[in-house]
N, C-alpha and C positions, 0 to 999 in steps of 0.2 A: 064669882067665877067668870061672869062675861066679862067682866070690868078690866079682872087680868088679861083673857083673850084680846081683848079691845086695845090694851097697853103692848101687847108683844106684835100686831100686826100693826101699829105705830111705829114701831122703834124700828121692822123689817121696810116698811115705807120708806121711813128716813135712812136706812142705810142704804137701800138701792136708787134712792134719789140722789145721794151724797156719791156713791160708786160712779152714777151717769152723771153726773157735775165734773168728776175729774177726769173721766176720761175724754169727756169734750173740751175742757179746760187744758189739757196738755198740750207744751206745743210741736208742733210736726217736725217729723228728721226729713230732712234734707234727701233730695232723691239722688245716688253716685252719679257721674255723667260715664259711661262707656266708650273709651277710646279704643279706635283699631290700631294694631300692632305693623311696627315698619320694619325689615327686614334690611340691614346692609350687607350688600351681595358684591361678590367680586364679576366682574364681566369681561367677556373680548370679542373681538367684533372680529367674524369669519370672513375669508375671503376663498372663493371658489375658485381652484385652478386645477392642471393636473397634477396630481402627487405621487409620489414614488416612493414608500414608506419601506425602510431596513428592516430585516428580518433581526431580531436578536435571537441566537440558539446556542447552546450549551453542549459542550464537548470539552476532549480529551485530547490530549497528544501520543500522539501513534508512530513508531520507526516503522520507514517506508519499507524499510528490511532488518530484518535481522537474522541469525544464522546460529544453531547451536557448534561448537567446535570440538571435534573427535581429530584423532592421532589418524593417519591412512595408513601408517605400519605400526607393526609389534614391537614394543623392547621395554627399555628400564630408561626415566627421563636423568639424561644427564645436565639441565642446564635450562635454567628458568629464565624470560626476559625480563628487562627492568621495570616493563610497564606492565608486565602480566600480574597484577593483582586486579581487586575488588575495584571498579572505579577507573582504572588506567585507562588513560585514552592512548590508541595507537592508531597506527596511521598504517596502510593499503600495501603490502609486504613487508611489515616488520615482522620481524625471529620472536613467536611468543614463548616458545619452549624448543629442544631439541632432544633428539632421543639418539642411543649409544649408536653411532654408525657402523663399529666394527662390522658384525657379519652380511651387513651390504656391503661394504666393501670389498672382502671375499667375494661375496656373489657376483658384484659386477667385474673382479679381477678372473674369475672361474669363465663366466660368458664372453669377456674377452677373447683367454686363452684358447677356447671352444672356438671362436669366430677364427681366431687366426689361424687356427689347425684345416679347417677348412677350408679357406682360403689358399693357404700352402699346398694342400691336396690338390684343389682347382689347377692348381698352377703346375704341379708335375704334371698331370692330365694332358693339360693341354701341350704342354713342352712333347708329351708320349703321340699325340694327333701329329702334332707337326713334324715328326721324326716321320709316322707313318705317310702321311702324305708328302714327304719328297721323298721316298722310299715307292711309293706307288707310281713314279712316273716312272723309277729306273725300271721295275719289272714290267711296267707297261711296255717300255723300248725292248726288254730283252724279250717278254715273248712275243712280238712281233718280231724280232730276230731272228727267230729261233721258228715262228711258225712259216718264215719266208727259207729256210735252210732247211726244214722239214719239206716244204711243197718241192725243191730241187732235188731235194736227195729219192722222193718219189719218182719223179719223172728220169732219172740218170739211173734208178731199177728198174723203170720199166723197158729201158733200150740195155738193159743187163752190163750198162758201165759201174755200179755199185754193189757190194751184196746188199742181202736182206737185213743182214747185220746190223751193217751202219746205218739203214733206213731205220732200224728199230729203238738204236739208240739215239737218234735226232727226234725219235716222235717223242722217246721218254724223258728227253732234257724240253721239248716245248712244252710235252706238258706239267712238268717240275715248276719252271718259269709261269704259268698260269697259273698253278697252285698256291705259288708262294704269293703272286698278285691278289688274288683270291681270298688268302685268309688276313692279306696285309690290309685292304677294304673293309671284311670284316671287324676286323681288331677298331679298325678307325670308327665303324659305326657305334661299336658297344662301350668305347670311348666316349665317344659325341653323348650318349645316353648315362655316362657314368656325369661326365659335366653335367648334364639337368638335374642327378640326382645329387652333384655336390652344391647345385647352384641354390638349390632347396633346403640343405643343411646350413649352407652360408646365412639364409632368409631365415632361419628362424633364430639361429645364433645373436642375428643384427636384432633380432626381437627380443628375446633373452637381455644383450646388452642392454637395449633400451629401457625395459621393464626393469633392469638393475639401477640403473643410471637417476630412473624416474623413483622406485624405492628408495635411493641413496638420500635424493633432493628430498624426496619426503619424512625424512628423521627430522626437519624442523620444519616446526609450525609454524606457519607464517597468517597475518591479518589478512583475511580476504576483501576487506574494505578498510575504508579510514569510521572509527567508532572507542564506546565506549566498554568494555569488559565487565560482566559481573558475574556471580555466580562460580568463581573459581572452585574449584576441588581435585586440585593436585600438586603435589610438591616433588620435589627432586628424589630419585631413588624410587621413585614408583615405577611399577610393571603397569605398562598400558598394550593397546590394542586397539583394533578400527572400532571396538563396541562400546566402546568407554567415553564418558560426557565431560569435559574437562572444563569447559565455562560454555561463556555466549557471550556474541559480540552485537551489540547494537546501533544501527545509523545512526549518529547524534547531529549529524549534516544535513541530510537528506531526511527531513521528520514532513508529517504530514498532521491533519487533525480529522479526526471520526466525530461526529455528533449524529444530533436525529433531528429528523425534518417529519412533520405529520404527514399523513395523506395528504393533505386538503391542501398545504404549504405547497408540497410537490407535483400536485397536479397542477396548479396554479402558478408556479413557476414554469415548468415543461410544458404546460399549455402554449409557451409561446416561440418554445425552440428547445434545445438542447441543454441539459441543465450542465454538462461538461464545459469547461473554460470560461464560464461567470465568474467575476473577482470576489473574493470575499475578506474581511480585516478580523485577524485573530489579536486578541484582545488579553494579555496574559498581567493578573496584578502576581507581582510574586513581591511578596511582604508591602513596604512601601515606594515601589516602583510598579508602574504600568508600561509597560511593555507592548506597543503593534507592530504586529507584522503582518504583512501581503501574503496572499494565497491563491490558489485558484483551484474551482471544484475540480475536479478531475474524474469520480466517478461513485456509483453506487454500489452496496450488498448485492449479491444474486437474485434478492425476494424482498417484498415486505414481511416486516416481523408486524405478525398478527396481536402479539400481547400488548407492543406498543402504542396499533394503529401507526406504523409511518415505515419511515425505510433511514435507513443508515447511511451516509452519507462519507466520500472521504473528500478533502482538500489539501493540495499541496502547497508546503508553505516554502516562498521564496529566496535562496541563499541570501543569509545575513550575520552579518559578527554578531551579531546579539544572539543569535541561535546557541554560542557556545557553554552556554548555563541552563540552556532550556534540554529538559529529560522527556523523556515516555513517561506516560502517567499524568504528568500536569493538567490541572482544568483550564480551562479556556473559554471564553465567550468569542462565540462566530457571527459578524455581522454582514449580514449580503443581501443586496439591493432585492426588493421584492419587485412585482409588475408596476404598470402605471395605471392611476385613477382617475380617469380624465371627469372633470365637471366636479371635485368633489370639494369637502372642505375637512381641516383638521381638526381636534377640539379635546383639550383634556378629558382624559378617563372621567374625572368627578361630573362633568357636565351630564352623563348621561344616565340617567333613571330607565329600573326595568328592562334594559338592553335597548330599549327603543324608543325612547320620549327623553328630550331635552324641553326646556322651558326658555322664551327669550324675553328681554326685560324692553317691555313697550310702555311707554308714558308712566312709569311706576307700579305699573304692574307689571305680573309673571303671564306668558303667554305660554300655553301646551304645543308642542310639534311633535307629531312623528319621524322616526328618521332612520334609517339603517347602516348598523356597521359592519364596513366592508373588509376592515383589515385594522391591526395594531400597528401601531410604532412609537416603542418604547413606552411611555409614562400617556402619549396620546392617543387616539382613536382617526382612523380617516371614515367619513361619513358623507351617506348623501340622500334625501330626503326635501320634507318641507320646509328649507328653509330658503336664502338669499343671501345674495353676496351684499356684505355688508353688516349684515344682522346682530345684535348684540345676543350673547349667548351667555347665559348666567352659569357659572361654573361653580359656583358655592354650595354644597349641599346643607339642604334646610330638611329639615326631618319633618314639618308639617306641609312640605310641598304641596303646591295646590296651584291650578290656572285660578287668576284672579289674585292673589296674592301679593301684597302693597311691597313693595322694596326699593331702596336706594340706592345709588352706585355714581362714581365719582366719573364714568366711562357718558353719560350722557349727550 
């Protein structure tokens, strides 16, 4: 029994002796060497000046005017214009419709006849005044005749050369002679008062005429501007009236454009003057054409709109043949000068990390800066902070960004 014991911690001797043989006997792996990783970076080298970076904003095309169109008289349309459809463009008193003239023209032939009738009356009146008044001199002279023949015939009775007779019918013929002077005066005056009240029927008559004359001209509808028509809804044989909506006409000349501007834009802007009569470049793709045209602000909403945060803006845009294809409704990009930045520099969007740290590329390495942005422009950023004119500024973004960080760049 020991003899076996004796043999099995023999045999356990020699296998952990034979186990420690090989494991010293093995030979060693190689240790990996550890290289740092290079980064090839795109860079541009900033230069500090002042910059005046474009607002880019989004809007619409807006008629400077437009105007719904109603009938100003009543009738049955007899006669439609050629351009009066969907679409027609007409031009600043063309005939877009006409309506039956007939009982205007009665009416204004009725205020006529009215007018003339009066007139005629005026005219006897007066011919009746001026009969009176040389009629009033002649009894002027006779009873002064007559009261000079009455005062003799008194005195030639009171020396009893006359009788009382004849004194009595001399006072009854002067005073006949006054009487008829007397009511011939009157007559003239209630005359003179009959012309004020035909001169009053004449005035209104001429008003009637006019109000016919002006119903008559308004049996056709005429464009109140030069524009585009839409929204028709009438045809020949209809019964209309001043209540009734028959289309709309639109400035397609005189267009403007509405966008929105933030707070912070427009204070920023009006900070430094009047935000009215600043240029601004409307920007229209319509399919594969690009289209600018000139504008100028001209003025704002009555308020800010609070859901927006900003305020609503209009721009007038400058006569141009190219306008002749452009509608109300179209979108539009409006571009217009922002303030100046004096001291700053410009720097693509991707340069900057976290809104505030850019990285610059010093001897192959990435260095950290703080920096703040002041304002956009377009795909850029204008900014001003720690940095220098001159400075390489790594625009490449690296997802393990880090100051210290080894990278390359052709820009050295």
């Amino acid at each position: 029994m020991l003899k076996q014991i004796f043999w099995v911690f023999i045999v356990l001797l020699i296998g952990i002796g034979g186990y420690l043989f090989l494991e010293r006997s093995q030979p060693g792996v190689p240790e990996r060497l550890s290289f740092e990783k290079e980064w090839a970076v795109d860079t541009i080298r900033v230069v500090k000046t002042d910059l005046q970076p474009t607002l880019y904003l989004s809007g619409k095309i807006v008629a400077a005017r437009e105007a719904d169109l109603r009938p100003f008289v009543e009738g049955r349309i007899i006669e439609i214009g050629d351009n009066f459809k969907e679409g027609g463009i007409v031009s600043r008193g063309e005939i877009l419709l006409a309506i039956d003239p007939f009982n205007f023209k009665a009416s204004l032939s009725d205020a006529k006849a009215a007018l003339l009738e009066n007139r005629s009356s005026k005219d006897e009146v007066l011919v009746q005044i001026r009969k009176n008044q040389a009629l009033s001199e002649t009894y002027k002279k006779q009873e002064e005749l007559r009261k000079l023949e009455l005062e003799r015939r008194v005195t030639l009775s009171g020396e009893g050369i006359i009788s009382k007779k004849a004194n009595d019918d001399s006072n009854f013929l002067y005073l006949t002679s006054r009487q008829l002077r007397i009511s011939n005066d009157y007559e003239t005056q209630r005359l003179k008062a009959k012309i004020k009240r035909l001169d009053a029927a004449i005035l209104r008559s001429e008003v009637r005429v006019d109000i016919a004359k002006r119903n008559l001209d308004e049996t056709l509808l005429r464009a109140p501007f030069d524009g585009v028509l839409t929204d028709i809804s009438v045809a020949i044989g209809k019964w209309v009236n001043s209540r009734d909506y028959v289309a709309q006409i639109i400035d397609n000349i005189n267009l403007e454009v509405l966008f929105h501007m933030s707070d912070e834009q427009y204070g920023r802007i009006t900070s430094l003057g009047k935000l009215t009569g600043r240029p601004a470049l409307i920007v229209w793709n319509s399919g594969v054409n690009t289209i600018e045209l000139e504008s100028t602000l001209n003025r704002t909403e009555g308020e800010f709109d609070a859901a927006s945060g900003g305020v609503w803006v209009y721009a007038s845009i400058h006569p141009n043949n190219k306008l002749k294809d452009l509608r109300p409704g179209a979108f539009v990009q409006t571009k217009t000068p922002d303030i100046v930045y004096p001291n700053s520099f410009r720097v693509l969007e991707s340069a900057i990390y976290s809104d505030d740290t850019l990285f610059l590329f010093n001897k192959g390495r990435l260095e950290e800066r703080v920096v703040k942005v002041v304002a956009r422009d377009g795909e850029h950023l204008i900014i001003t902070g720690d940095i220098q004119d001159g400075d390489l500024i790594v625009t490449t973004r690296i997802p393990e960004v880090a100051p210290g960080l080894k990278v390359r760049t052709n820009l050295e």
